[in-house]
N, CA, C and O atoms as a MOPAC input file, in Angstrom:
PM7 MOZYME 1SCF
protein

 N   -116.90300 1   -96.99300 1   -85.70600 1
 C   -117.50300 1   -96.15800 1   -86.73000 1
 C   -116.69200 1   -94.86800 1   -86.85800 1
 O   -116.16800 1   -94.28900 1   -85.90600 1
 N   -116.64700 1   -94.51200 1   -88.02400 1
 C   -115.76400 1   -92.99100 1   -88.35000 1
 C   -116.54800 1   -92.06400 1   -87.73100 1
 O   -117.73000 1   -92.40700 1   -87.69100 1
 N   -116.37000 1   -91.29600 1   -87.37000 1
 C   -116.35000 1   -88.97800 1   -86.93000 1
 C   -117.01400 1   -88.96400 1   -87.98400 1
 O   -116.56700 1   -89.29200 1   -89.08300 1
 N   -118.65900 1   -88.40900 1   -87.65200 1
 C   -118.93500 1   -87.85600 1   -88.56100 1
 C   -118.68900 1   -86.25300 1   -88.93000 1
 O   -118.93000 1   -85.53400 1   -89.89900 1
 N   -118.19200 1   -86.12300 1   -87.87100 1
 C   -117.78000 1   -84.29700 1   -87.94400 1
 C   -117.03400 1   -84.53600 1   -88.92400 1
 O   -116.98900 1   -83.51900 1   -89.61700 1
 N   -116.36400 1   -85.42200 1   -89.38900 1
 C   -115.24000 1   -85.17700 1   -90.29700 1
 C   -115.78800 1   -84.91800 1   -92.06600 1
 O   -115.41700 1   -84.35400 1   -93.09500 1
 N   -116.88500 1   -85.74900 1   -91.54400 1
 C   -117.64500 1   -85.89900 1   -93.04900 1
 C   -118.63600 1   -84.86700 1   -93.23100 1
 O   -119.39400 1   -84.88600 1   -94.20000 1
 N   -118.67700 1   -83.73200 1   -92.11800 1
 C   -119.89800 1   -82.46700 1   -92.42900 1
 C   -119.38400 1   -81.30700 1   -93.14900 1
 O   -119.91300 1   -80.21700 1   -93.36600 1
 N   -118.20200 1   -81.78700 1   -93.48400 1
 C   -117.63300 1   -80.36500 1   -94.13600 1
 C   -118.00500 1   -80.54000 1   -95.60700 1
 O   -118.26300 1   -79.56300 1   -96.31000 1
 N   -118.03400 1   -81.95800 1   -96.12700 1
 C   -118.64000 1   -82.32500 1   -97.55600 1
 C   -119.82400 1   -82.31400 1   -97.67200 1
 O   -120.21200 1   -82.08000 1   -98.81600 1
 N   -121.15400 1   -82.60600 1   -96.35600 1
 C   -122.41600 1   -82.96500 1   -96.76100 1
 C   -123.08100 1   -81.96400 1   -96.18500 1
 O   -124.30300 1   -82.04400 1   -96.06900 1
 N   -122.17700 1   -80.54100 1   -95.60300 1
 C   -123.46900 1   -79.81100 1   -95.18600 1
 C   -123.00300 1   -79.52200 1   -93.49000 1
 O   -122.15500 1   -80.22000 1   -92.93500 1
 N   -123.63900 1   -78.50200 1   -92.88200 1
 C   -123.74000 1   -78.07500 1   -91.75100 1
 C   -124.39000 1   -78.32400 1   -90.73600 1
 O   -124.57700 1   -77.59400 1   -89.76300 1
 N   -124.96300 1   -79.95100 1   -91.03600 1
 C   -125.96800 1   -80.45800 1   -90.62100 1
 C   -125.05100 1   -80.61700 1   -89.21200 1
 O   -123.91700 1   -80.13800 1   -89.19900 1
 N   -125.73200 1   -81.49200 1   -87.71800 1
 C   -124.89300 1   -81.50500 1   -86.38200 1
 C   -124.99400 1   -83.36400 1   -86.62300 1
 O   -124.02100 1   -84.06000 1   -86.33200 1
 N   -125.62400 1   -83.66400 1   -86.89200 1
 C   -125.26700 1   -85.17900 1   -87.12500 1
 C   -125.77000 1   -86.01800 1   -87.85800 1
 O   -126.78200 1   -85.74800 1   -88.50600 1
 N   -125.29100 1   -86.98400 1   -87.90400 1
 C   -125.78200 1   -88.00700 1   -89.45400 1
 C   -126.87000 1   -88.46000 1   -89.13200 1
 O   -127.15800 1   -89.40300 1   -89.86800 1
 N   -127.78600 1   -88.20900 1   -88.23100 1
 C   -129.12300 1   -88.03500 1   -87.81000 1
 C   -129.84700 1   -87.38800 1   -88.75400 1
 O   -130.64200 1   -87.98700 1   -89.47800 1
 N   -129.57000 1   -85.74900 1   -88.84200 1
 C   -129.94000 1   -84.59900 1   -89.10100 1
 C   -129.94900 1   -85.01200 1   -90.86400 1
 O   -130.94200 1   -84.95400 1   -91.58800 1
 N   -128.80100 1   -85.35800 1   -91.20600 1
 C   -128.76000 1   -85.29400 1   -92.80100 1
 C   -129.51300 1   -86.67300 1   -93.48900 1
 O   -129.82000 1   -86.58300 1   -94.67800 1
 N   -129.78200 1   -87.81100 1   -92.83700 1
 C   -130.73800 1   -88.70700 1   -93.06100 1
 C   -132.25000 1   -88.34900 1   -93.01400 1
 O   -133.08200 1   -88.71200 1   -93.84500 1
 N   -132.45600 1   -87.66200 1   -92.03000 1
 C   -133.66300 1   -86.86300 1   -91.84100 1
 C   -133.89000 1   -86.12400 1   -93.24200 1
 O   -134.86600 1   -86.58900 1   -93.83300 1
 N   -133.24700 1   -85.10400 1   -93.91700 1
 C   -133.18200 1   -84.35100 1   -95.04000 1
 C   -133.59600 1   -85.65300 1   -96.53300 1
 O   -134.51700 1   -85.50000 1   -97.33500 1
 N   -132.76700 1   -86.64500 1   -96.51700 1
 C   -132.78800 1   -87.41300 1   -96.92400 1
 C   -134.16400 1   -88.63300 1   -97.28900 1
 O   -134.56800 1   -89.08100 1   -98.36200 1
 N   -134.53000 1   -88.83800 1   -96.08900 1
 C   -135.83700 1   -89.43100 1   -95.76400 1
 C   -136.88300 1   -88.09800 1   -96.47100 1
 O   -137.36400 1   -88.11800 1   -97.60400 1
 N   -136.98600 1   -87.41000 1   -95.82800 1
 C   -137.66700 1   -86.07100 1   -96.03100 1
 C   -137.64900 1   -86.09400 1   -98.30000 1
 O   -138.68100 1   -86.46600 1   -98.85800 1
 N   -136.66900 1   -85.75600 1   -98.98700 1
 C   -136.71500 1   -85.48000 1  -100.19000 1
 C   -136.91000 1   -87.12900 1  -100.59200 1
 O   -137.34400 1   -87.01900 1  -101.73900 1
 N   -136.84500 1   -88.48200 1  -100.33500 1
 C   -137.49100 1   -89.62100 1  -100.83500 1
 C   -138.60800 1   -89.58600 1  -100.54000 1
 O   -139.19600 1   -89.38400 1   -99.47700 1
 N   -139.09600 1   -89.92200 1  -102.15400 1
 C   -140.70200 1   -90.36700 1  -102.17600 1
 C   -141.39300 1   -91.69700 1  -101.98500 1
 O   -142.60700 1   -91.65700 1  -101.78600 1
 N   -140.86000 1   -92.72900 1  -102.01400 1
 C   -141.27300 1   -93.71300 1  -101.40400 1
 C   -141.51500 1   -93.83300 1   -99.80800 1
 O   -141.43200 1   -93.02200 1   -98.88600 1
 N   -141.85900 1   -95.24300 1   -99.89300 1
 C   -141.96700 1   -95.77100 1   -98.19400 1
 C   -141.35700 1   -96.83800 1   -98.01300 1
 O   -141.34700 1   -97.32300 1   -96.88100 1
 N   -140.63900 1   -97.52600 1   -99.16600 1
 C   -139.72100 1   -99.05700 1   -98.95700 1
 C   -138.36500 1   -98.35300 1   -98.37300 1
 O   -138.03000 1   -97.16800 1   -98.37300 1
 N   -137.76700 1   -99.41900 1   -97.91900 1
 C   -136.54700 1   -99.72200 1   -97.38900 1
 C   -135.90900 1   -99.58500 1   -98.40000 1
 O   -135.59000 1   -98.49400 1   -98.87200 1
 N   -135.74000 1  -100.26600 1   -98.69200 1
 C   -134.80700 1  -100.88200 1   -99.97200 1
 C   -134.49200 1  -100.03800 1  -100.81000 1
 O   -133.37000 1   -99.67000 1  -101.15700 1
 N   -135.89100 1   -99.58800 1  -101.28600 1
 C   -135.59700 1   -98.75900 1  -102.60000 1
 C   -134.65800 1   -97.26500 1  -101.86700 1
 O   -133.79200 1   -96.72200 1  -102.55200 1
 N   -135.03000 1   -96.68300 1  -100.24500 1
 C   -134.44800 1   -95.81600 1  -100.08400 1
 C   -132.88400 1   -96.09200 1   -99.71400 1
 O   -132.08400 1   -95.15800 1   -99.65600 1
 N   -132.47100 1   -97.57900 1   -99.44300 1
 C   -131.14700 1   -97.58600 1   -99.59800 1
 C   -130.39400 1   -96.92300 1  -100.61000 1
 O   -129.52200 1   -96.05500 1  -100.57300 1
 N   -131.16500 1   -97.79000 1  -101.86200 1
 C   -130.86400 1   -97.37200 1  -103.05700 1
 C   -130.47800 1   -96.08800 1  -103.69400 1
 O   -129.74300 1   -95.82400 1  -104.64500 1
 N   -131.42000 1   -95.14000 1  -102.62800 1
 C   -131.95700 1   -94.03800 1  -103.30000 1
 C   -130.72200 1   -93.37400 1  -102.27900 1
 O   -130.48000 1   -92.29100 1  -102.81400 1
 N   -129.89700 1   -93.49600 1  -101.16200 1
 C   -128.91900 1   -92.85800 1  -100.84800 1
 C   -127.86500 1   -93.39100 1  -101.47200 1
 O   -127.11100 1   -92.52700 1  -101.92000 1
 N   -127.47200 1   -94.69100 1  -101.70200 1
 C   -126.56500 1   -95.08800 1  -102.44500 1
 C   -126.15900 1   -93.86500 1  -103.92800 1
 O   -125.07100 1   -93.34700 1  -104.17600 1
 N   -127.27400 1   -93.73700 1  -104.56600 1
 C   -127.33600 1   -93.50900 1  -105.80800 1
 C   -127.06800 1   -92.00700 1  -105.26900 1
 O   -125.94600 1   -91.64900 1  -105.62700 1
 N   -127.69200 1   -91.09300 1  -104.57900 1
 C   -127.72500 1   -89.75300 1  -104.31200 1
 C   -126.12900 1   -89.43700 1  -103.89000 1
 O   -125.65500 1   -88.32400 1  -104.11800 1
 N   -125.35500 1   -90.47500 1  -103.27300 1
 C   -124.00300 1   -89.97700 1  -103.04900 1
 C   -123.10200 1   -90.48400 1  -103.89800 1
 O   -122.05700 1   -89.83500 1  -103.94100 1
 N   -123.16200 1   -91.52000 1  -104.65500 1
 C   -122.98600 1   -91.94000 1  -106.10100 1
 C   -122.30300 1   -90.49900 1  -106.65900 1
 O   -121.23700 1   -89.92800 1  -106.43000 1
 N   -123.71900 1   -90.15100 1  -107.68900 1
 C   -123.84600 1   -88.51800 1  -108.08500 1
 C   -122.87500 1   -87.88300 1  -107.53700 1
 O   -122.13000 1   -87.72600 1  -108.50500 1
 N   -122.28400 1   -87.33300 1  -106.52200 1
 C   -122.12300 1   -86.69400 1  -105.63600 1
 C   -120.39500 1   -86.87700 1  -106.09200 1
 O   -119.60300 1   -86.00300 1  -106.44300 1
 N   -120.20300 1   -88.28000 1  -105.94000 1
 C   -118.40800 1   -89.05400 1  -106.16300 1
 C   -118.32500 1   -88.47100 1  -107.83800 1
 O   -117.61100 1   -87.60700 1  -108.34900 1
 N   -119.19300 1   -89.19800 1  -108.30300 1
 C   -118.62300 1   -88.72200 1  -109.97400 1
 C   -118.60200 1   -87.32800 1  -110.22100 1
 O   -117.85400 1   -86.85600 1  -111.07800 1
 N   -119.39800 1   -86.60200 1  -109.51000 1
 C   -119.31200 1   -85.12200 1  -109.61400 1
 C   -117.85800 1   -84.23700 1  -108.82200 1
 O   -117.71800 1   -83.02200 1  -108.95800 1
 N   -116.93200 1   -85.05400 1  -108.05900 1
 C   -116.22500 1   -84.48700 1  -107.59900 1
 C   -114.96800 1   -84.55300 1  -108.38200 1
 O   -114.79500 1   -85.39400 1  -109.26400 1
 N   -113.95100 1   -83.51100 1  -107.99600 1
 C   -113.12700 1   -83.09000 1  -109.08100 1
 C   -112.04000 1   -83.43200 1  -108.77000 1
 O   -111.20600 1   -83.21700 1  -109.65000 1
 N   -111.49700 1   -84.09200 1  -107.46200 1
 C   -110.33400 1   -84.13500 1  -107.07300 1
 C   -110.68400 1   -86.16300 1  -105.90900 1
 O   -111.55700 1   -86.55900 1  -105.13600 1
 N   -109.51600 1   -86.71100 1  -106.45100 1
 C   -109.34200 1   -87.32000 1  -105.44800 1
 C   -109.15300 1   -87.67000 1  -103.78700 1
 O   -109.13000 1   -88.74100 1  -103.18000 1
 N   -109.05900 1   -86.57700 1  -103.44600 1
 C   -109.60800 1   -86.55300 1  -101.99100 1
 C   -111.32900 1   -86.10600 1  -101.88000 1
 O   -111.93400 1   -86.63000 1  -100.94400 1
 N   -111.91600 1   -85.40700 1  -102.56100 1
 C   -113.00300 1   -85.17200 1  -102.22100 1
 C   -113.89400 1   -86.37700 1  -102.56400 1
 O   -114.98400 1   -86.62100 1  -102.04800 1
 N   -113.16400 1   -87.20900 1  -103.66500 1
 C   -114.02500 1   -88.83700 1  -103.97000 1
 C   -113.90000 1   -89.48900 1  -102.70900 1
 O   -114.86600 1   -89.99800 1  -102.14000 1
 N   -112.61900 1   -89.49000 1  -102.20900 1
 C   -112.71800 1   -90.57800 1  -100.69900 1
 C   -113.42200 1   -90.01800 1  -100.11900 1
 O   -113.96300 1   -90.83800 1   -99.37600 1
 N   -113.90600 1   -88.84600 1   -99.90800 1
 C   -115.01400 1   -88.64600 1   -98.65300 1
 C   -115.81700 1   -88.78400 1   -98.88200 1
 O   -116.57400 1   -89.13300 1   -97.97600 1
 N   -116.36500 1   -88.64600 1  -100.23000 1
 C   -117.64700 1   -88.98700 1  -100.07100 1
 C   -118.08300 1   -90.89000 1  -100.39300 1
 O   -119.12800 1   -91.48700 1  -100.13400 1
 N   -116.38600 1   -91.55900 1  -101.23800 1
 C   -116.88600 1   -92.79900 1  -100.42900 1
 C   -117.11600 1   -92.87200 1   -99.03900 1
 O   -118.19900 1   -93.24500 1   -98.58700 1
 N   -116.17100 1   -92.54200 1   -98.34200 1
 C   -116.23400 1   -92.49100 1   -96.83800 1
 C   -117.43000 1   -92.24500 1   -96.34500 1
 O   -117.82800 1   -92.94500 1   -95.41500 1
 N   -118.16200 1   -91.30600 1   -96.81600 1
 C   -119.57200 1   -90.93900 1   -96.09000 1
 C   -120.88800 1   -92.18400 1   -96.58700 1
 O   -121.84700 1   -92.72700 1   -96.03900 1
 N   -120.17100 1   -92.20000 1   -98.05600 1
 C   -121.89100 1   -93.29500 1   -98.48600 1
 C   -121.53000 1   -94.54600 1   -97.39600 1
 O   -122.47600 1   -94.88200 1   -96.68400 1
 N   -120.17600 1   -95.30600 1   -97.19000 1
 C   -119.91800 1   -96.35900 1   -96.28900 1
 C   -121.02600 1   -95.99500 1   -95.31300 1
 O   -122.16100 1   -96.35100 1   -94.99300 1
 N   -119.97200 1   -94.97800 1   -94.97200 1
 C   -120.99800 1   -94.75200 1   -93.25200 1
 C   -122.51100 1   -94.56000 1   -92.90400 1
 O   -123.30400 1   -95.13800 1   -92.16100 1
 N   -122.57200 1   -93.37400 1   -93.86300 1
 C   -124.15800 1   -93.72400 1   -94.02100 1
 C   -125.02500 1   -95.03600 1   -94.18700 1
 O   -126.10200 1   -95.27900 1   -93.64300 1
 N   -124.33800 1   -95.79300 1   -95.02600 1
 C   -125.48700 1   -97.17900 1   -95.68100 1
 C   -124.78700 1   -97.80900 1   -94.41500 1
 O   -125.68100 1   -97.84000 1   -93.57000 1
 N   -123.98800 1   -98.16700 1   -94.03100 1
 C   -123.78900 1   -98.69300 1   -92.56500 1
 C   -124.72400 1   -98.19400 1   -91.23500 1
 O   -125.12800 1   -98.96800 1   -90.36700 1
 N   -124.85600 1   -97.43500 1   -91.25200 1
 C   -125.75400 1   -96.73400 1   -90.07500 1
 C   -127.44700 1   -97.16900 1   -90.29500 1
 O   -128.30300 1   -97.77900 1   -89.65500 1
 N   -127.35000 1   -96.51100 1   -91.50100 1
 C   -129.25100 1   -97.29200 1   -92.00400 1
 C   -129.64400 1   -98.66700 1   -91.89100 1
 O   -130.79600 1   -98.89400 1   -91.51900 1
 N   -128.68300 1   -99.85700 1   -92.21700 1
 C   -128.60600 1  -100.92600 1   -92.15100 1
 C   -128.61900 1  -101.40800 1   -90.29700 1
 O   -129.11600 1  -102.40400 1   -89.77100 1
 N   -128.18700 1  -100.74300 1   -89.94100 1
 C   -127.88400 1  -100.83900 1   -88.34700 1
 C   -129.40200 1  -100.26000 1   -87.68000 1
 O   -130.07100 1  -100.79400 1   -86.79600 1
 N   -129.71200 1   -98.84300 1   -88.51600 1
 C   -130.95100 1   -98.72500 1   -88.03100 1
 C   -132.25100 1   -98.80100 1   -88.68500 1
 O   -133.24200 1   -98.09000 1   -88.52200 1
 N   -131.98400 1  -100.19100 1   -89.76300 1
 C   -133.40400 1  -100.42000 1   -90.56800 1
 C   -134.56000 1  -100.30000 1   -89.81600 1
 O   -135.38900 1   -99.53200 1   -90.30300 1
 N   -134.85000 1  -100.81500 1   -88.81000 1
 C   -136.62200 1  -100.91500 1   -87.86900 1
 C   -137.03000 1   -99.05800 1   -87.64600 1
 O   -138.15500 1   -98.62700 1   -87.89800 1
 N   -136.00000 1   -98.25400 1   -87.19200 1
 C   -136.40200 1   -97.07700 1   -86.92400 1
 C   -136.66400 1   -96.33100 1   -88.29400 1
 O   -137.65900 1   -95.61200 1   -88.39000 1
 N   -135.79000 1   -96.48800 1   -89.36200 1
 C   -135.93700 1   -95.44100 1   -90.68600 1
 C   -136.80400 1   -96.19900 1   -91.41100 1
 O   -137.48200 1   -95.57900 1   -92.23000 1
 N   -136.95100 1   -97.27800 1   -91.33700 1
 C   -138.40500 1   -97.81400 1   -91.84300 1
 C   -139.91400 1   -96.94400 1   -91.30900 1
 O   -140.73500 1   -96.28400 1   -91.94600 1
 N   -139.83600 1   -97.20900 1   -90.24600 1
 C   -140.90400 1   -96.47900 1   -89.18700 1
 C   -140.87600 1   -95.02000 1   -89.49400 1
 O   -141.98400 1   -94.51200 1   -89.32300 1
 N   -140.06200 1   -94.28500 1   -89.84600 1
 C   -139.92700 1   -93.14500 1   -89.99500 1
 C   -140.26400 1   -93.08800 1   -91.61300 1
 O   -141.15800 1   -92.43000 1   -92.14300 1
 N   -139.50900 1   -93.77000 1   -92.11400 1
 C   -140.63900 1   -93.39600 1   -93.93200 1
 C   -142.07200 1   -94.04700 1   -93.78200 1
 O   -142.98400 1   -93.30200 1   -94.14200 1
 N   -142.41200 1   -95.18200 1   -93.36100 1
 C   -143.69500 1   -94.85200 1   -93.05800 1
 C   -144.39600 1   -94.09200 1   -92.46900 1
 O   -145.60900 1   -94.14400 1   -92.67200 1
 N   -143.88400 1   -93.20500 1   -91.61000 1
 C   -144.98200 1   -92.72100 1   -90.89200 1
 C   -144.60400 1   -90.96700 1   -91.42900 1
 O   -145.22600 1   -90.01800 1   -90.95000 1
 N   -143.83200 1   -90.84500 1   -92.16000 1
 C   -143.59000 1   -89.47400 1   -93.13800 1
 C   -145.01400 1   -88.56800 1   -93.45000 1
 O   -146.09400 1   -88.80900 1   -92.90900 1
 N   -144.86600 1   -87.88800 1   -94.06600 1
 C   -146.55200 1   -87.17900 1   -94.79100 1
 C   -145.83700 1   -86.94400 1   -96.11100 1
 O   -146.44600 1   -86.46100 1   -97.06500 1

């Protein structure tokens, strides 16, 4: 798996891709899986077309990879965690 230190300089000051999924979970309003894949897919989406330079697009492909890789790896826990949200 890639450094995510490498990828905190684009998504924030967060200490780990823990921390910024948390934020993430936190601003989705649902409780499905799925749809919150979706809903990071699409949120860093935004994020690529909004960037102005070709290196800042690879990182943030680089980060949606890693991210939707990590969620997928930890579907049972971030499930449990949007359900059990307020």
């Amino acid at each position: 798996m890639l450094e995510w230190s490498s990828a905190q300089r684009v998504v924030g000051p967060s200490s780990s891709m823990s921390d910024y999924l948390q934020q993430l979970i936190k601003d989705f309003k649902s409780k499905d899986f799925k749809n919150f894949a979706g809903y990071v897919y699409t949120t860093l989406q935004r994020e690529i077309d909004a960037a102005t330079n070709n290196k800042q697009k690879n990182k943030y492909i680089l980060i949606r990879k890693q991210i939707l890789r990590y969620i997928v790896t930890n579907e049972r826990t971030i499930t449990k965690e949007l359900l059990n949200k307020k």
